[in-house]
C-alpha positions as CSV (number, residue, x, y, z in Angstrom):
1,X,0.0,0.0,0.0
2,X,1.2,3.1,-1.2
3,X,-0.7,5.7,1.1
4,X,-4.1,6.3,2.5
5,X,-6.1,9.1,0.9
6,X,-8.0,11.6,3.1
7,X,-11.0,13.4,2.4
8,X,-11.9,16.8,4.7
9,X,-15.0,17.5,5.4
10,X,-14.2,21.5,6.3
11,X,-11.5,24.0,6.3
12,X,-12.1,26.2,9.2
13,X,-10.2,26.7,12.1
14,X,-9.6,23.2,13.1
15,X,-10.0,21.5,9.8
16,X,-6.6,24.2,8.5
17,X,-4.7,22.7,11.9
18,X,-5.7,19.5,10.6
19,X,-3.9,20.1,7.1
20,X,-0.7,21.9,8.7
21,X,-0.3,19.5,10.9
22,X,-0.2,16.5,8.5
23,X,1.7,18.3,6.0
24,X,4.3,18.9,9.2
25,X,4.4,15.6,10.9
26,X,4.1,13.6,6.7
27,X,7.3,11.8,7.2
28,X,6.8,10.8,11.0
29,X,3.7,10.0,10.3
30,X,4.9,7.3,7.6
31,X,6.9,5.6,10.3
32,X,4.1,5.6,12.9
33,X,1.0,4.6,11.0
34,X,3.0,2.4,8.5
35,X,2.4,4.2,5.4
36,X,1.9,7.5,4.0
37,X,-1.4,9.6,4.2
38,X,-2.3,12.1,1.4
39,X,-5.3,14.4,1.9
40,X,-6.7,14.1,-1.6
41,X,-10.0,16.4,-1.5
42,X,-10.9,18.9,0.9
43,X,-14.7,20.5,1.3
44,X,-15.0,23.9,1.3
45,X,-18.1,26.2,1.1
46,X,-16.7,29.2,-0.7
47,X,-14.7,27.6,-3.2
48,X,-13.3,30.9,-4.9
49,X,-11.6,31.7,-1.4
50,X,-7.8,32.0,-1.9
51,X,-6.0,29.5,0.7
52,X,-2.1,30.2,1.3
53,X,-0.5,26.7,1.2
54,X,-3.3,24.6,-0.1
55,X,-3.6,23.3,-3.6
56,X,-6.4,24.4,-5.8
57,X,-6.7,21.1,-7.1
58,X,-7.9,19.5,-3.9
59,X,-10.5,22.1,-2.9
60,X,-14.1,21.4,-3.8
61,X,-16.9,22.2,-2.9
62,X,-19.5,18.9,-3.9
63,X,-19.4,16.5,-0.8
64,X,-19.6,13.9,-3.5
65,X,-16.1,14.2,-4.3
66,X,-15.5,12.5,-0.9
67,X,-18.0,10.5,0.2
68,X,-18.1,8.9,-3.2
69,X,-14.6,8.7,-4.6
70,X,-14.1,4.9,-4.0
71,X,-10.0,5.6,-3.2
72,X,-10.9,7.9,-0.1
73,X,-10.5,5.7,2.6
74,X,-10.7,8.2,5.7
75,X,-13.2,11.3,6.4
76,X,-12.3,14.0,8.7
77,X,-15.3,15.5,10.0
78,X,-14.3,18.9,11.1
79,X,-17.4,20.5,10.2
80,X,-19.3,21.0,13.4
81,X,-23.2,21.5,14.2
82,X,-25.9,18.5,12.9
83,X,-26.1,19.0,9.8
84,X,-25.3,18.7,7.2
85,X,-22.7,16.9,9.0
86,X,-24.7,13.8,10.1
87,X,-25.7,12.9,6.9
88,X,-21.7,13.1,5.6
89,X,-21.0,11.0,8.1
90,X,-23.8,8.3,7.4
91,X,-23.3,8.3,3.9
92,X,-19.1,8.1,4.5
93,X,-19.9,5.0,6.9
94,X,-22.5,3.3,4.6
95,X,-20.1,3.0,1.9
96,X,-17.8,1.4,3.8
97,X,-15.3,4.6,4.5
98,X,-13.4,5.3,8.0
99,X,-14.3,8.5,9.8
100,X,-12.6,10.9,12.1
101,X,-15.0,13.5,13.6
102,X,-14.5,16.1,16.3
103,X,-18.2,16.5,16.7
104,X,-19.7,16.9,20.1
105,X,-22.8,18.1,18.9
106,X,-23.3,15.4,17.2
107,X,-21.7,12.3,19.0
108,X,-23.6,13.6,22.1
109,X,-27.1,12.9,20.4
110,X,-26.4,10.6,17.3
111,X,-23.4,8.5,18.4
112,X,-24.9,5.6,19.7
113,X,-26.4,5.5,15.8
114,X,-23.6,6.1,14.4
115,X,-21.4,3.9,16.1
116,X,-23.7,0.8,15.6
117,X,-23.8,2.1,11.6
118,X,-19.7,1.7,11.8
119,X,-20.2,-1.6,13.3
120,X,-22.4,-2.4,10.8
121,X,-20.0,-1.8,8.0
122,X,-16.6,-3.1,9.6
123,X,-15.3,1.0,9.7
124,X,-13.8,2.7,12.5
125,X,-15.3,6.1,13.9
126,X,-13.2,7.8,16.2
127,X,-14.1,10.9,17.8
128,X,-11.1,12.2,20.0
129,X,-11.2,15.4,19.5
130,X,-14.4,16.0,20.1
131,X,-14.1,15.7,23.8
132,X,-12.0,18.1,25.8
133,X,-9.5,19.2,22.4
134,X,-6.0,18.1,22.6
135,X,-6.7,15.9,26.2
136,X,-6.6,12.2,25.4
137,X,-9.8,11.2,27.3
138,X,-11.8,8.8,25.3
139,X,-9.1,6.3,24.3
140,X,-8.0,6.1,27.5
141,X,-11.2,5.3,29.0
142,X,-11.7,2.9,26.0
143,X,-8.5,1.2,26.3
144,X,-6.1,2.3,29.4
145,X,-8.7,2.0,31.6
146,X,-10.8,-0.9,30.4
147,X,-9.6,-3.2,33.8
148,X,-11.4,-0.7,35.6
149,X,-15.0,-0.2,36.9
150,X,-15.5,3.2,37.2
151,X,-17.7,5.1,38.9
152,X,-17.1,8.9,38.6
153,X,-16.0,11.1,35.5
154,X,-15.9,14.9,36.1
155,X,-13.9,17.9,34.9
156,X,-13.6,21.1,33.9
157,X,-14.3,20.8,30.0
158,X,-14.8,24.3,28.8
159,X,-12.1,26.8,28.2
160,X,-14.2,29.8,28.0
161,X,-16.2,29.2,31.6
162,X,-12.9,28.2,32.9
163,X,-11.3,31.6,31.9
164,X,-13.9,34.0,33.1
165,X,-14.5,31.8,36.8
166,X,-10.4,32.7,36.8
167,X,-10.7,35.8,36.4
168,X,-13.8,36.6,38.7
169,X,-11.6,34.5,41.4
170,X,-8.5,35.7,41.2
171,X,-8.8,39.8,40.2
172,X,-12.2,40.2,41.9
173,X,-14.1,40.7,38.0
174,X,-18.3,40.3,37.5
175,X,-19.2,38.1,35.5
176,X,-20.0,40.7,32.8
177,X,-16.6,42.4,33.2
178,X,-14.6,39.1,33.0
179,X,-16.8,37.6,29.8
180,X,-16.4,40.8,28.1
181,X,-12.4,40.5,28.6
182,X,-13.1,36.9,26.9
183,X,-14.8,38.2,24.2
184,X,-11.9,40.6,23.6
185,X,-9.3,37.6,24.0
186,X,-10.9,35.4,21.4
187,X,-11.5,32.7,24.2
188,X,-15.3,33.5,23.8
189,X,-17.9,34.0,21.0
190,X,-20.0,37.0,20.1
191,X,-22.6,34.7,21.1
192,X,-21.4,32.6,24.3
193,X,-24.5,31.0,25.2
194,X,-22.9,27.3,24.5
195,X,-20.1,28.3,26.7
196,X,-22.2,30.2,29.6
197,X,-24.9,27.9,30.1
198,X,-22.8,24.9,30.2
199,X,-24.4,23.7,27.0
200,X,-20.6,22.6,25.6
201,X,-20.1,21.0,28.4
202,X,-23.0,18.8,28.9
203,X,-22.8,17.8,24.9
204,X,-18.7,16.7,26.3
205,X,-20.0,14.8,30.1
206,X,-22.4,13.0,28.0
207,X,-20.4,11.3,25.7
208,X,-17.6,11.0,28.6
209,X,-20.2,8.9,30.6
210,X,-21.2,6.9,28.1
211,X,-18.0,5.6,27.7
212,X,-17.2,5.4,31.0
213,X,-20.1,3.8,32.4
214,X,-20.9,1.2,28.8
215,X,-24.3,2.7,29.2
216,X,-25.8,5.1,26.5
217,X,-26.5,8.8,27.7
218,X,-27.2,11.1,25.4
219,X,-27.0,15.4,25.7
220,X,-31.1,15.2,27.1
221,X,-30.1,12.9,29.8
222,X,-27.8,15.9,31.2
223,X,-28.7,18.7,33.8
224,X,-27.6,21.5,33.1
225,X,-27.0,25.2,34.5
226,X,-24.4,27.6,33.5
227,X,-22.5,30.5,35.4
228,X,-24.1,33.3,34.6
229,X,-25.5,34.0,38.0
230,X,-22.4,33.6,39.6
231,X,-21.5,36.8,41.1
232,X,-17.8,38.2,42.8
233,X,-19.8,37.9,45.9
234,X,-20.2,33.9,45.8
235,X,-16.5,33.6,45.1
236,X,-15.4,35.9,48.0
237,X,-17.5,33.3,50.0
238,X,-16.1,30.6,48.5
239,X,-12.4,31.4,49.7
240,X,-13.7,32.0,52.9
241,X,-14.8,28.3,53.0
242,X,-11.4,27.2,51.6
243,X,-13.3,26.4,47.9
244,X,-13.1,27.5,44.5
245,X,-16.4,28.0,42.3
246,X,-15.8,25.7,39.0
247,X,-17.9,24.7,36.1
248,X,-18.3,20.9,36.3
249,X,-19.2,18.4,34.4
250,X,-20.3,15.2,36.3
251,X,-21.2,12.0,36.4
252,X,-21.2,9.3,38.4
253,X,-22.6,5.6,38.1
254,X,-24.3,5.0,41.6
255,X,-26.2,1.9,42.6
256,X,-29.4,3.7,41.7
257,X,-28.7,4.5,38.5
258,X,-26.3,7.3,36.7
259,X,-26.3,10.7,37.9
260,X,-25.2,13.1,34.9
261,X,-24.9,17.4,35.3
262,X,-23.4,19.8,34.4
263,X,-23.0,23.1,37.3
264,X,-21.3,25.7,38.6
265,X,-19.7,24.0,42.0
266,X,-17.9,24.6,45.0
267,X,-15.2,22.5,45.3
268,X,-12.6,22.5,47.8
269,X,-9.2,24.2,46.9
270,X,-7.1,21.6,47.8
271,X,-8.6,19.4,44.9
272,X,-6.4,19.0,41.8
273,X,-9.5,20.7,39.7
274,X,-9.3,23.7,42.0
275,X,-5.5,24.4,40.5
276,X,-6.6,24.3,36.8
277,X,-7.1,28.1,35.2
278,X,-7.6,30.6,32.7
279,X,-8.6,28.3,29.5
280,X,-7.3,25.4,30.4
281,X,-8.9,22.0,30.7
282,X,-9.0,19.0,32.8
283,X,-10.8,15.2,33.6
284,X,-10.6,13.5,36.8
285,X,-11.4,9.8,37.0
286,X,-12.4,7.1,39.9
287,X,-11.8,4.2,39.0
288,X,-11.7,0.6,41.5
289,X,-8.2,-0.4,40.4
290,X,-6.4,2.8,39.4
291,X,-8.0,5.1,42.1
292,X,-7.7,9.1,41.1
293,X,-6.1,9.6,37.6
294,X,-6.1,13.5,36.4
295,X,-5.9,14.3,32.5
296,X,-5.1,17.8,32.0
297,X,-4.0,20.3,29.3
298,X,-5.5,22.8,26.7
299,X,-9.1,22.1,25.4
300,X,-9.5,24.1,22.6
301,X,-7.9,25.7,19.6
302,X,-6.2,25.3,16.3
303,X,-3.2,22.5,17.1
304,X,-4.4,21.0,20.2
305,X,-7.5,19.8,18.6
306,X,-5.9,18.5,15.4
307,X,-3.4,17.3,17.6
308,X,-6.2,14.7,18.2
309,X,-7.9,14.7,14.9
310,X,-4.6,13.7,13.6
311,X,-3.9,11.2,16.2
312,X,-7.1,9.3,15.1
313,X,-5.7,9.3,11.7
314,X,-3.4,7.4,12.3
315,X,-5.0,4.8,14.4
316,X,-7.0,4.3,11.5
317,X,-4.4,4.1,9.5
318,X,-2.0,1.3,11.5
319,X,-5.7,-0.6,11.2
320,X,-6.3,-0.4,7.4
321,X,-2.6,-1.4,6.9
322,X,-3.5,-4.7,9.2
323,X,-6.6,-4.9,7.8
324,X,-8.3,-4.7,11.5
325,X,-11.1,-1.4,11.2
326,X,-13.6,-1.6,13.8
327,X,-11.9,-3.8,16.5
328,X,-12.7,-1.5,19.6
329,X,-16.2,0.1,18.5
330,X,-19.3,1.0,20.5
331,X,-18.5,0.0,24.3
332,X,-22.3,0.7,25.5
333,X,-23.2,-3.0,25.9
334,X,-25.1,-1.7,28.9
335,X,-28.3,-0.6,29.7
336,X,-28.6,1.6,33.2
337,X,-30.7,3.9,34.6
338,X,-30.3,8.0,34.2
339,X,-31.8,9.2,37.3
340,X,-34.1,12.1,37.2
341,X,-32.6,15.2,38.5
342,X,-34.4,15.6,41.1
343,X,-33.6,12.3,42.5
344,X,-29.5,13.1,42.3
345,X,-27.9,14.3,45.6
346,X,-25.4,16.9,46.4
347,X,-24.8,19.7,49.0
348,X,-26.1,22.7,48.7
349,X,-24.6,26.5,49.1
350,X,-27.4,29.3,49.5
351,X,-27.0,32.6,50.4
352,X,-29.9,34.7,51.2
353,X,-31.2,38.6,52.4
354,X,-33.6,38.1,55.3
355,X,-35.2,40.3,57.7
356,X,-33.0,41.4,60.8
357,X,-35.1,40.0,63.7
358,X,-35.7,37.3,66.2
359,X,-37.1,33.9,64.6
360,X,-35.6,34.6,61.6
361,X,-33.2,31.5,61.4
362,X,-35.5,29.4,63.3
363,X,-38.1,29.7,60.6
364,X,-35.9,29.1,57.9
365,X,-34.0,25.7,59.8
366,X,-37.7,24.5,60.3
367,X,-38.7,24.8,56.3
368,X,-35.6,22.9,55.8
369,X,-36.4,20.5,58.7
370,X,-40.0,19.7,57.3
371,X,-38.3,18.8,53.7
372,X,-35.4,16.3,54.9
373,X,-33.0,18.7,54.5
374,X,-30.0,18.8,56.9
375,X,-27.8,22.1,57.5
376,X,-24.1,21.5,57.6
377,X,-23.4,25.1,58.4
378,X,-25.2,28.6,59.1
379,X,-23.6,31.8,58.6
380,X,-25.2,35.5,59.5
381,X,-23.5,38.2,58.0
382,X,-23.7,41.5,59.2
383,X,-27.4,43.2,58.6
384,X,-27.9,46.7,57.1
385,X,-31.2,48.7,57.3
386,X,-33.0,45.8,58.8
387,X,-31.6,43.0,56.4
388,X,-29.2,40.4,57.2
389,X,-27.6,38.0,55.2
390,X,-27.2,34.5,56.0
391,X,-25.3,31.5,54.3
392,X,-26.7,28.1,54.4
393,X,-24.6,25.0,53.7
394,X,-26.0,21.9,53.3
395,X,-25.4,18.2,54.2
396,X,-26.2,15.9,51.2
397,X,-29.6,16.1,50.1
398,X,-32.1,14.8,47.5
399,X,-32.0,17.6,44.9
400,X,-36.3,18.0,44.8
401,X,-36.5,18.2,48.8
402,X,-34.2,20.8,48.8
403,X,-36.0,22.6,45.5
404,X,-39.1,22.2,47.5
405,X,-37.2,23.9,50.7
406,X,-36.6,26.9,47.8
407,X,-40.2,27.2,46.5
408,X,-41.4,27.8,49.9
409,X,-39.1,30.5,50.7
410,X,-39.5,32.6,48.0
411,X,-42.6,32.6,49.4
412,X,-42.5,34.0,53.1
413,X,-42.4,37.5,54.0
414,X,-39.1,37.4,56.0
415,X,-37.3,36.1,52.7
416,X,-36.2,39.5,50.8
417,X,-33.9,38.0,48.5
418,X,-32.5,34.4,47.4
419,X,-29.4,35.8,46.3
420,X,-27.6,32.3,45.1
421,X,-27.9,28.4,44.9
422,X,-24.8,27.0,43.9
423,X,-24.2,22.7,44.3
424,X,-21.0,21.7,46.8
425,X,-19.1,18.9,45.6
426,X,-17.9,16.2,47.9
């Protein structure tokens, strides 16, 4: 075999790291896979587009090119969003082709699909990259890890959260202030909503768990809440209680069934997720034989994402040459219960403006009482003009008790303000 032709699906930020990096790495590459890879075709929308270091001849701009040139024996998928990327990817898998994607859109509602359509057709699909960038994280789990039972994934899987929660903790910035400075940095969109409201990161913890559990759990199956209502305030609190506020993505396979969310949390600064900053990323694992194993690094961007793109090239690549595609595919062979968020524990931080009098605290430790809720801790801060402040910190509770607990304090006179919720991890 003379080399391995690639077709790119996209030419974008990641798909152009993709092509400079195998043009860099061609020779090494040779040596490692066994053979020599060639990107023969590469989709594009605006085909007129001048493209410094890219040959006319393999620009196009008709997916057919690709998906039905019978010597194209790998797609790269670096396309992003559903469409029309799903149907690429089908077709590229129905005829018997070898795909790469860094999609987490799409492997975090169609991959169990489109896994069992690779099986189907003897073709690898492998999707590093589209969990946590340049981080290996799903081979590991895959592979590495296979002799373990594990029963927790979590980690800090989105650059731009990561960034601004830095930034609020460590110069004191609002939330508006610190996205802004984001914005101005490149680390954030014009429209950050993905990032913000943790949607990014529950499309990544959903495909983690799957893996790590071999049980199916798709984007839907997530809970979700972002950091927008995080204020400077929470954070000052925070370091009062020796924690840092982080955007986590977890999930954990309990006896009951899998618990899966995505939240700002408080977690204590002493953890190795407390240390990990500004924009970059990182994935803690429990697992019964290795214990605590940490993958950290950057999550995002041009080279660390084709960094794994490419490294799934030539995976596939070593496995055409020996004439092995598809020998570690779909690892869902189970079938476990996603709990219902409100059936998930976790400890709760509240903070709260109440009226300055006597009975106060009583009346709020009895609606928590009456709901099964447990107080760990209870703060009062000083008042002003007749308001005080008081922090509650929770034991572990049933997530719908302690929603209940919330409804009915909104509702009393005494309650001026419920100023934050925020989950406490451990």
């Amino acid at each position: 075999m003379e080399s391995i032709k690639i077709g790119l699906l996209g030419l974008g930020t990641v798909g152009t790291g993709v092509y400079r990096l195998l043009e860099k790495q061609a020779e090494e590459i040779k040596h490692k896979a066994g053979v020599n890879t060639v990107i023969d075709k590469v989709l594009v929308r605006n085909i007129s587009k001048t493209r410094e270091g890219i040959p006319t001849e393999v620009i196009t701009d008709n997916p057919n090119d690709i998906l039905n040139a019978p010597d194209i024996r790998i797609v790269v998928e670096v396309m992003g969003g559903m469409e029309p990327a799903y149907e690429y990817i089908k077709s590229a898998l129905m005829s018997g082709k070898n795909v790469v994607t860094a999609n987490k859109d799409l492997m975090a509602v169609k991959g169990g699909e489109l896994m069992e359509l690779a099986a189907q057709n003897g073709c690898d699909l492998l999707f590093e990259a589209a969990v946590a960038g340049g981080i290996p994280i799903i081979r590991p789990l895959k592979q590495c890890l296979a002799g373990n039972n594990i029963t927790e994934i979590m980690g800090i899987v989105n650059g731009t959260t990561n960034f601004i929660l830095t930034k609020m903790t460590n110069d004191g910035m609002e939330f508006e202030d610190a996205l802004k400075m984001a914005q101005e940095l490149g680390y954030a969109e014009a429209d950050p909503t993905a990032d913000v409201e943790g949607l990014d990161a529950g499309r990544k913890i959903a495909i983690m768990a799957s893996i790590a559990f071999n049980s199916r759990v798709t984007f839907d199956d997530v809970d979700i809440e972002g950091i927008t209502k995080i204020t400077a305030k929470d954070i000052c609190y925070a370091k009062e209680m020796g924690c840092d506020i982080k955007l986590l993505g977890i999930a954990a396979n309990t006896d009951d069934g899998i618990e899966v969310s995505v939240h700002p949390m408080l977690i204590p600064s002493t953890h190795p997720l407390a240390s990990v900053n500004d924009v970059f990323n990182a994935v803690f694992v429990h697992g019964d034989a290795v214990d605590d194993a940490m993958f950290m690094g950057r999550g995002a961007g041009m080279y660390p994402t084709a960094s794994a793109v490419v490294g799934d090239i030539i995976d596939i690549s070593r496995n055409i040459v020996f004439n092995c595609c598809g020998r570690i595919g779909c690892t869902c062979y189970k079938q476990l219960k996603i709990k219902k968020p409100e059936d998930c524990v976790s400890k709760y931080f509240l903070r709260m403006q109440v009226e300055d009098r006597a009975g106060v605290l009583a009346g709020v430790a009895g609606v928590f009482g009456s709901n099964n809720v447990s107080i760990s801790r209870l703060i009062q801060k000083a008042s002003d003009d007749n308001t005080a402040e008081i922090v509650v910190i929770t034991d572990e509770v049933r997530a719908g008790n302690f929603k209940d607990s919330i409804a009915i304090l909104n509702g009393m006179s005494m309650i001026k303000k419920i100023s934050s919720v925020i989950r406490v991890y451990g």
